[in-house]
BABALUM-119510 format. One line per 10 residues: their letters; for each residue z, y, x of C-alpha. Coordinates in pm, whole numbers. Example, Ala and Ser with C-alpha at 12.3 -4.5 7.8 and 13.67 -1.06 7.14 Angstrom:
BEGIN
AS) 780 -450 1230 | 714 -106 1367
//
This chain:
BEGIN
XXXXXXXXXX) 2656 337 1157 | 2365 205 1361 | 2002 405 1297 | 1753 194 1311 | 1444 280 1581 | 1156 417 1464 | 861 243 1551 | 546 395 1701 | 221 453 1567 | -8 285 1798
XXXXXXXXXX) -416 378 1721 | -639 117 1627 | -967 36 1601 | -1136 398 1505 | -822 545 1504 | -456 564 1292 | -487 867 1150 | -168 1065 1001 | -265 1129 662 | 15 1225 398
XXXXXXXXXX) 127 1599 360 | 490 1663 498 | 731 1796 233 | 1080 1944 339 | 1310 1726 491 | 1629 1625 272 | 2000 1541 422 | 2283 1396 239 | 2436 1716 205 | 2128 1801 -53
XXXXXXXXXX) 2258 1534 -235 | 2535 1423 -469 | 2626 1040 -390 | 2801 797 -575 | 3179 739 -467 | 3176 388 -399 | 2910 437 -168 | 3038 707 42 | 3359 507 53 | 3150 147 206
XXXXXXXXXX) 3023 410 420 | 3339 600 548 | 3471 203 571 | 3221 106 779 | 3107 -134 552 | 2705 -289 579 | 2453 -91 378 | 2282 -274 111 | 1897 -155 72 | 1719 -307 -187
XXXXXXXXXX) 1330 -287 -107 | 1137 -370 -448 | 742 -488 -467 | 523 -405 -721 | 409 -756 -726 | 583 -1023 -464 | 331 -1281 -548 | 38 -1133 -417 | -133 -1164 -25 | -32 -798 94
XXXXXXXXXX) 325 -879 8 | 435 -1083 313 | 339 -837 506 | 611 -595 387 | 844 -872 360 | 816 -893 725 | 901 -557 780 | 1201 -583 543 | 1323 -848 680 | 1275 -663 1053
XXXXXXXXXX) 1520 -432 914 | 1764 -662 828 | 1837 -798 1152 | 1973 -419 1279 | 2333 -392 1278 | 2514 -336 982 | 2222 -366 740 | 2219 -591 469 | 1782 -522 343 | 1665 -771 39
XXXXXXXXXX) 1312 -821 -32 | 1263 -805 -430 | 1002 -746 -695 | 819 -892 -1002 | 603 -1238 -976 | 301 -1037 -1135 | 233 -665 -1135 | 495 -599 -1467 | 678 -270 -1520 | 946 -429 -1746
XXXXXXXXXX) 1027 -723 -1519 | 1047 -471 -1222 | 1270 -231 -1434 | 1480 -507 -1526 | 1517 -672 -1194 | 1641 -292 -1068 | 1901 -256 -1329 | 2052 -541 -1261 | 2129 -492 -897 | 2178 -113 -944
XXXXXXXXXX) 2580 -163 -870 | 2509 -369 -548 | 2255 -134 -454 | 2363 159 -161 | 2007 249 -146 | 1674 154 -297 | 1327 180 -183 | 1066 121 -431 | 700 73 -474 | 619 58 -841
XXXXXXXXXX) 425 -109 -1061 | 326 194 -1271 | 446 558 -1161 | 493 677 -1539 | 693 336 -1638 | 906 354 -1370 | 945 725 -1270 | 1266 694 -1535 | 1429 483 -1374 | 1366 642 -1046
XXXXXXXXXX) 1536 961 -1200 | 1837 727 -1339 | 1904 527 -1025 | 1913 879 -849 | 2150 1044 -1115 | 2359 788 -1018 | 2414 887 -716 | 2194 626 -544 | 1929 769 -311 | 1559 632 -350
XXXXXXXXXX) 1266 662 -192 | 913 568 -284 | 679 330 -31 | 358 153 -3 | 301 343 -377 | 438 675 -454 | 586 842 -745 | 566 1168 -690 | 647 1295 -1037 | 994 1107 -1024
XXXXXXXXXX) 1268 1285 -840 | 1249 996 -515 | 1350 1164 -215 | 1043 1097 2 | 734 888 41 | 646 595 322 | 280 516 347 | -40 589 340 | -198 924 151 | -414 705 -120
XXXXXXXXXX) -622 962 -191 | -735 1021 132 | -760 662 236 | -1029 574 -48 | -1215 922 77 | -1233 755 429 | -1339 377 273 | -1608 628 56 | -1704 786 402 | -1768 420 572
XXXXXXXXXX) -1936 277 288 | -2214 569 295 | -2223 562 670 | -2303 231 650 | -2579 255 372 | -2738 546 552 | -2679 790 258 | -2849 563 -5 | -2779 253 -219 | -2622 137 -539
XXXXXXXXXX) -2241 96 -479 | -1966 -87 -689 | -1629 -31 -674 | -1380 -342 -707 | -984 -349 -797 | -699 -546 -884 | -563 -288 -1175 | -774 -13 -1259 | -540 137 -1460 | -273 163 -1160
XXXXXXXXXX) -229 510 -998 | -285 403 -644 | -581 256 -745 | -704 585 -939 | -560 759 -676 | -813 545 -413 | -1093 536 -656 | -1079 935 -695 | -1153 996 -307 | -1391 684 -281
XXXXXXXXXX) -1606 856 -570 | -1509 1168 -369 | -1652 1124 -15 | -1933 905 -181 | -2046 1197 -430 | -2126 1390 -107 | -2448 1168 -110 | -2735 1225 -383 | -2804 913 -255 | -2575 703 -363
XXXXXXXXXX) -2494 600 -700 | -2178 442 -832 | -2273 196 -1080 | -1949 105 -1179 | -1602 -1 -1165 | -1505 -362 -1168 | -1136 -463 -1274 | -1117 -783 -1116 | -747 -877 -1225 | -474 -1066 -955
XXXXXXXXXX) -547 -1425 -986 | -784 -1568 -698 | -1034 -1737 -864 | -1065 -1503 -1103 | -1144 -1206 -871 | -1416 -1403 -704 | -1548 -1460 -1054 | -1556 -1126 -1190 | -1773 -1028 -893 | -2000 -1332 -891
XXXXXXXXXX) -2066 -1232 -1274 | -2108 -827 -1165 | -2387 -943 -893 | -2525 -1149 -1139 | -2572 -933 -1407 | -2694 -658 -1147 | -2856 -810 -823 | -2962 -488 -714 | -2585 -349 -576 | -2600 -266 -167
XXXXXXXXXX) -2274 -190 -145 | -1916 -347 -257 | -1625 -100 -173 | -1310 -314 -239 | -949 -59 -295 | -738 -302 -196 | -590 -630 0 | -773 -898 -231 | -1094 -836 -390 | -1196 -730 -3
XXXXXXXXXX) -1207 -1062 125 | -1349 -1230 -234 | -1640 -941 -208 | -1723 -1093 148 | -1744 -1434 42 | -1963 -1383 -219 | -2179 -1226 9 | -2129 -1510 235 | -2212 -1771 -35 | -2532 -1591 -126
XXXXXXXXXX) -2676 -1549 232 | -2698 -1179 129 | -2501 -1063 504 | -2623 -725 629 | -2782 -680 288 | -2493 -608 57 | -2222 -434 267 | -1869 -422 193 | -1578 -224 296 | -1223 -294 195
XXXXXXXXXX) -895 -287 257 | -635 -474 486 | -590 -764 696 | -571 -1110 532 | -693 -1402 746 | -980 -1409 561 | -1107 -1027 563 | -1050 -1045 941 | -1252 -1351 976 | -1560 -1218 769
XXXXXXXXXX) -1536 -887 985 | -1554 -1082 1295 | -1833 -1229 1148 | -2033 -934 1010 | -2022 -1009 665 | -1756 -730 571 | -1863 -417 748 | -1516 -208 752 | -1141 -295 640 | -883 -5 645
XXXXXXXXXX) -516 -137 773 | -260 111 583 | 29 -94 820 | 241 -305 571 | 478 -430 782 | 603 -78 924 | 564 4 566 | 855 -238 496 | 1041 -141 785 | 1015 216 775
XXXXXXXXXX) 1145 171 407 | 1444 43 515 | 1474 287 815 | 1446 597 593 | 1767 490 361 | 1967 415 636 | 1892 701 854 | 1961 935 493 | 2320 766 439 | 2399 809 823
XXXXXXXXXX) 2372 1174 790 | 2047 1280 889 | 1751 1454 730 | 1432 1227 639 | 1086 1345 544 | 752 1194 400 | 627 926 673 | 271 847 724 | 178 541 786 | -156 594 863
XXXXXXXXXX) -535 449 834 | -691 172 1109 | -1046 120 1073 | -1187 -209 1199 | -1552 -307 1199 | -1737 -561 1397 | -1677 -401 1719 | -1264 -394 1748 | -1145 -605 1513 | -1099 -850 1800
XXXX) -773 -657 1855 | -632 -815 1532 | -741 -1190 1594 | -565 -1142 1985
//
């Protein structure tokens, strides 16, 4: 069986910064797998990892699809891209289930931890090894985690935003799912690194929901019905860049600042431009890959741990990098 390479970390912009805490490593021989795997594996047979997406219709999602599909072109891996049109537990749960006899390993970003941590425990009771990316579930009995330490990231995006306001202003925080644990997770170090400030008051929370137009109008509405905001700290890939063109629309650049999260087209155009101040990259596409990399390195024999991703700060001054 082929092991896939790792890739390197490379620093960007203020720096990729290892962030997630290293648990022990685990090795097959820590765990009991199904027959009919160890027998495609003793035949030489192609592994098939199944990589599932808390929600394959939004923008951050090609991104790990491209690092899926990486994967897929090593030897003797067969990777599929899959997930739920819409962030939805039950689709995602059902979607699982069905492939769970196909499946030789599974890598899995979920929707909601406590909704799926369940079937986490099931797919690994039956002798299928899984591992948690992009979103953990650490309560579930995965084997290890791929990504970035959410906590930690939203403490740094707190840290930028009051660096940028000099220790003063009226910030609102914007999300796709406020309910979701990665984004409490982000929002808890955000209010964290912020609180740090007498400063600086969070005014509020704004649940923006997935769909495009309506992201752009919850803020529009939140600005409206409080014009005094100086600060919009996005926790994720798509309220970022609405939050920037809202401040675009209303000439109000350099006067409300924003920080976010990612690297659509879009956020990287309003950074170049200096209407978003600071985007965090938590590296999507080795998130995909590295999904992949982890199962097949596990069912070849050797141990795997918890793999950072990372956190890549770009501002005004570096974000050239991205557009090269």
């Amino acid at each position: 069986m082929k092991k896939l390479l790792t890739t390197t970390v490379l620093a960007a912009g203020i720096g990729l910064t290892p962030l997630v805490a290293q648990a022990e490593p685990i090795s097959l021989g820590d765990f009991e797998l199904a027959p009919r795997i160890a027998e495609s594996i003793a035949a030489g047979e192609p592994l098939d990892i199944f990589v599932s997406y808390h929600d394959v219709s939004n923008e951050f999602a090609p991104f790990v699809r491209a690092g899926v599909e990486r994967a897929d072109e090593a030897d003797n891996v067969n990777a599929r891209f899959i997930g739920p049109v819409g962030a939805d537990a039950d689709a995602q749960i059902s979607e699982i289930e069905t492939l769970l006899d196909q499946m030789d390993g599974l890598a899995i970003s979920s929707v909601s931890t406590d909704a799926l941590a369940p079937l986490i425990n099931r797919v690994v009771e039956a002798g299928i090894p899984v591992i948690s990316y992009n979103t953990d579930n650490p309560d579930s009995n995965r084997l290890v985690f791929a990504g970035q330490d959410l906590v930690q990231s939203g403490r740094e995006a707190g840290k930028l935003m009051a660096d940028i306001l000099g220790g003063e202003g009226r910030v609102m925080i914007t999300t796709l799912d406020a309910a979701a644990q990665w984004s409490l997770d982000r929002e808890n170090g955000a209010r964290e690194a912020l609180g740090e400030h007498d400063g600086i008051e969070v005014v509020r929370t704004l649940n923006t929901g997935t769909d495009p137009q309506e992201i752009f109008a919850a803020i529009e509405n939140a600005m409206l019905a409080d014009p005094n905001i100086d600060g919009i700290l996005s926790l994720e890939c798509c309220s970022t860049p609405a939050a920037g063109e809202w401040v675009e629309r209303n000439n109000r650049t350099g006067e409300v600042k924003v920080v976010g999260f990612d690297l659509l087209d879009q956020t990287v155009e309003l950074v170049a431009e200096g209407v978003i101040q600071a985007t965090i990259d938590q590296a999507p596409e080795r998130q995909g890959y590295e999904a992949v990399n982890l199962l097949v390195t596990f069912l070849g024999g050797d141990a795997i741990d918890d793999l950072d991703t990372g956190v890549g700060v770009y501002t005004p001054d570096n974000i050239a990098e991205v557009m090269q």
